[in-house]
Phi, psi and omega in degrees: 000124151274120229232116160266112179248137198314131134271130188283166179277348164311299220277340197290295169321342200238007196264215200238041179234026184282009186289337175114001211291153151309166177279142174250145190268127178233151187248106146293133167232123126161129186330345187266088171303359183267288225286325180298313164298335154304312176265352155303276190326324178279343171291320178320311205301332187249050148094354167277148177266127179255141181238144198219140183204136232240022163184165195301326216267314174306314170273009175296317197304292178338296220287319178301344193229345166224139178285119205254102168292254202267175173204148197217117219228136154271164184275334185254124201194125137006108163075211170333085164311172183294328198276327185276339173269354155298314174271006170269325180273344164290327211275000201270178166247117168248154167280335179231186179270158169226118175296109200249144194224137166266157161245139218169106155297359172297106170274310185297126221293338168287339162331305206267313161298356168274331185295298171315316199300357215229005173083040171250135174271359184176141185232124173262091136357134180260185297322156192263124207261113196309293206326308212252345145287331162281344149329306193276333197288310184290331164319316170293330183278283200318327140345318250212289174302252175016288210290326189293312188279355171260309156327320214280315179290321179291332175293332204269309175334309200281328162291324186294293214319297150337255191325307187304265218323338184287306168279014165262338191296317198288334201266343186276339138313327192277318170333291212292351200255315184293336184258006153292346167272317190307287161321329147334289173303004180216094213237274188288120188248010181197141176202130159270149160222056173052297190276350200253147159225161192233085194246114192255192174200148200207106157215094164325136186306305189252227171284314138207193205232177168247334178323171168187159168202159177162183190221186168175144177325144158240009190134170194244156202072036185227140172221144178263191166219102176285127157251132168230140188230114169254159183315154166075179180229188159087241215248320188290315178297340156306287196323293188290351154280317183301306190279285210298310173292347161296331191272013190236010225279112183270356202252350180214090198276010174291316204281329212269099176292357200256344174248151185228139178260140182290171161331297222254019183075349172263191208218124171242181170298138145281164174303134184295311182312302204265310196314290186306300157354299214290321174273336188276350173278316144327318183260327164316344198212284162343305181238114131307077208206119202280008214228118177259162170221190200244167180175121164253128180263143180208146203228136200241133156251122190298340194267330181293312224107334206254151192252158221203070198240171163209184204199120196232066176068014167274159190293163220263138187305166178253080196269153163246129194284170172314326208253006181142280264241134174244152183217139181247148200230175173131178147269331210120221180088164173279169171287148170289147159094002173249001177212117172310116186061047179267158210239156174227131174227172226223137169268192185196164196171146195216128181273146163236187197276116197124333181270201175192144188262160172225112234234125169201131169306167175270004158290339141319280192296329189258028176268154202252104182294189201276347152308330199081029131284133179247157188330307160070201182284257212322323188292274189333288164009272192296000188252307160313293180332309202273348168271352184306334167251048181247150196235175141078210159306338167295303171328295208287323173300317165289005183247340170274326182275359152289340194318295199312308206279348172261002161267343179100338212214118182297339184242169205230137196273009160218171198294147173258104164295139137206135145277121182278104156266118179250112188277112172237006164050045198278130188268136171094001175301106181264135152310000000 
C-alpha cells in the first residue's frame, strides 16, 4: 500500500525548506503500518512530501516511477530485507543521488558497518527518537543540497567548457589558415641562380611563429638575404614578421626598404647597417609594439662570393668551408626595436666555391637537450660537420632530425629558421 500524506501550508512555512530548498520526497519501507505512519506524520509535519511501502520489493516499483530523495527503510522486513533492498536501489539508474537511512535494532558495531559498507549512509536505532531523524533527515538533505549545487556548477562548467571549445575550434581554424599565409611569405623554399643555390627553412613552435626568412633581387649579380626572428611566439609575433616581409618585399622592390632605385630605374642595394637603423627606428616610432626582434641582413654577389652582412642580435652565421671546417662570423649588434638611434656595422666575407653559409635562428643553437643543455655553437659544429655531405633542402631536413634527436622531442619549444647558401662560383652568374 502506498501512503501520501497531505501537507498544510502552515506546517510548510514552518518546516525545513524555508530556506527556499525544493521539497524533498521521502520513502517509508517498513512492514509495520503503526510504524510507517508514525514516521510519516512526523517527516508531513516538518515539510516532506511522504511515500510509504509496506517491502522492499513494493518500494523498488514506487521507487522505478518516482524520484525518491531519501528513503528511511527498516532492515529486518520479510521477503526482501531493508539491506538487499539498499543494493537493489544503488544498483538503479538515477538522475540524482538518494540517501538512504536503515532502521535497525541491530547494536553491533560490525552490524552497522555492513549496512554502511552495502550503501547505505546512515542508520537510526529503533525505536526512533523524533530529534534525531530529524538530525539525521537534515544531514541528508544538506547531502542533497551540495550534490544539487555541485550538478548545478557542472552544469554551468560544462556549458563554459562548450563554448571555449567552440571558440578554440574557431580560432584554431583561423591559425591553420594564419600559418598558411604565413608559410606563403616563404613561397620558393630552394632556388638556383646558376652560381649559387638558396635553401630556406621556417617550422614554427606552433601554428605560427614570429621567425622568417627569405631573399630578393638587389641589383644585378646581387641577391639580397634576410633572417628574422621577433621576440616571443604565436599570433601577435606572426603579425609583426608579415608588417617586416613587406618592408623586405622581393615581389614589390618599390616597397622594399633594403633597395634603392637609380636614374635609370633599376634597384641596387643599400648599406645593411642603414637599412636596419632605418627599421629599428620604424619600430620605435612607428609601431606600438612592446616586441623587438632579431636580423641578419645580407647582400650576396653571385658573381664574387662576397657577402655584405649586418648582424642585429641574431645568432652569429656559420660558414662551412669545401673542406669541412665550420667558423662562425659577425659582430654581435643589438636587437631591433629596443633602443633609439642604436648604430649598426657590417662586416665581409667571401665564399668560395664549395663553401656554404648558414643563416639560422637561436631555436637552433639554443634547443635544448633533455638535461638542459644546449646545442650552442660547438653542437651545430658537430652537426654540420656530420652533414657535409648533404646539400640543399636535404641538409636543412637532416638538420631538424638531429635537432629532435638531440632534444628529445618531435616538437620544439621556440620556432626553428634557417637560410642555406651554398656557392659553386660559376663566373658571370645574374640573379
Amino acid at each position: 500500500m502506498v501512503f501520501r500524506a497531505t501537507v498544510s501550508s502552515a506546517e510548510f512555512e514552518n518546516a525545513a525548506h524555508a530556506d527556499g530548498a525544493v521539497v524533498r520526497t521521502v520513502l517509508v519501507v517498513d512492514d509495520s503500518r503503526v510504524q510507517r505512519r508514525i514516521l510519516s506524520a512526523q517527516l508531513s509535519r516538518w515539510g516532506y512530501k511522504v511515500l510509504e511501502a509496506r517491502s522492499g520489493l513494493e518500494a523498488l516499483e514506487i521507487c522505478a516511477q518516482t524520484a525518491i530523495d531519501i528513503v528511511v527503510s527498516d532492515w529486518m522486513m520479510p521477503g526482501m530485507n531493508g539491506l538487499e533492498f539498499c543494493k537493489a536501489f544503488r544498483e538503479m539508474e538515477r538522475e540524482g543521488y538518494g540517501y538512504f537511512i536503515l532502521l535497525t535494532s541491530k547494536t553491533e558495531k560490525g552490524e552497522v558497518a555492513h549496512g554502511l559498507e552495502n550503501g547505505a549512509d546512515d542508520y537510526l536505532s529503533k525505536p526512533v527518537n523524533g530529534a534525531e531523524l530529524r538530525a539525521r533527515i537534515r544531514a541528508g538533505e544538506r547531502i542533497l543540497r551540495m550534490e544539487r549545487e555541485l550538478k548545478a556548477k557542472n552544469s554551468l562548467v560544462t556549458k563554459a567548457l562548450k563554448e571555449i571549445q567552440s571558440l578554440y575550434n574557431m580560432i584554431d581554424r583561423d591559425l591553420i589558415e594564419a600559418k598558411k599565409l604565413q608559410q606563403s611569405l616563404v613561397s620558393d623554399r630552394h632556388k638556383t641562380f646558376g652560381s649559387a643555390d638558396i635553401s630556406l627553412l621556417l617550422r614554427p613552435s606552433g601554428h605560427v611563429g614570429g621567425d622568417l626568412v627569405g631573399f630578393f633581387p638587389a641589383g644585378e649579380n646581387q641577391l639580397g638575404l634576410y633572417a628574422i626572428d621577433v621576440s616571443g611566439h604565436g599570433i601577435t609575433s606572426a603579425l609583426m614578421t608579415a608588417r617586416l616581409a613587406g618592408s623586405l618585399s622581393s615581389s614589390s622592390p618599390d616597397q622594399n626598404l633594403a633597395l634603392i632605385q637609380l636614374e635609370n630605374g633599376e634597384y641596387a642595394a643599400r648599406p645593411p647597417c642603414q637599412v636596419i637603423q632605418d627599421l629599428n627606428e620604424f619600430v620605435l616610432t612607428e609601431l606600438d609594439t612592446e616586441h623587438y626582434f632579431t636580423l641578419v641582413l645580407a647582400f650576396l654577389d653571385l658573381e664574387t662570393g662576397r657577402i655584405i652582412a649586418t648582424q642585429a642580435g641574431h645568432p652569429h652565421p656559420a660558414v662551412q668551408k669545401a673542406d669541412g671546417q665550420v667558423e662562425f662570423v659577425g659582430k654581435g649588434g643589438m636587437p631591433v626595436g629596443l633602443i633609439a638611434d642604436a648604430t649598426y656595422s657590417e662586416f665581409e666575407l667571401t665564399l668560395h666555391p664549395g663553401d656554404r653559409l648558414l643563416l639560422m635562428s637561436d631555436g637552433v643553437t639554443e634547443c635544448a637537450d633533455p638535461d638542459g643543455n644546449l646545442l650552442d655553437e660547438d653542437g651545430l659544429t658537430a652537426l654540420m660537420k656530420r652533414n657535409a655531405a648533404v646539400s640543399g633542402e636535404a641538409f636543412l631536413e637532416a638538420m631538424m632530425w638531429d635537432l629532435q634527436a638531440f632534444s628529445g622531442e618531435n616538437d620544439f619549444t621556440d620556432d626553428v629558421s634557417a637560410i642555406l647558401v651554398e656557392f659553386r662560383g660559376r663566373a658571370g652568374a645574374k640573379g
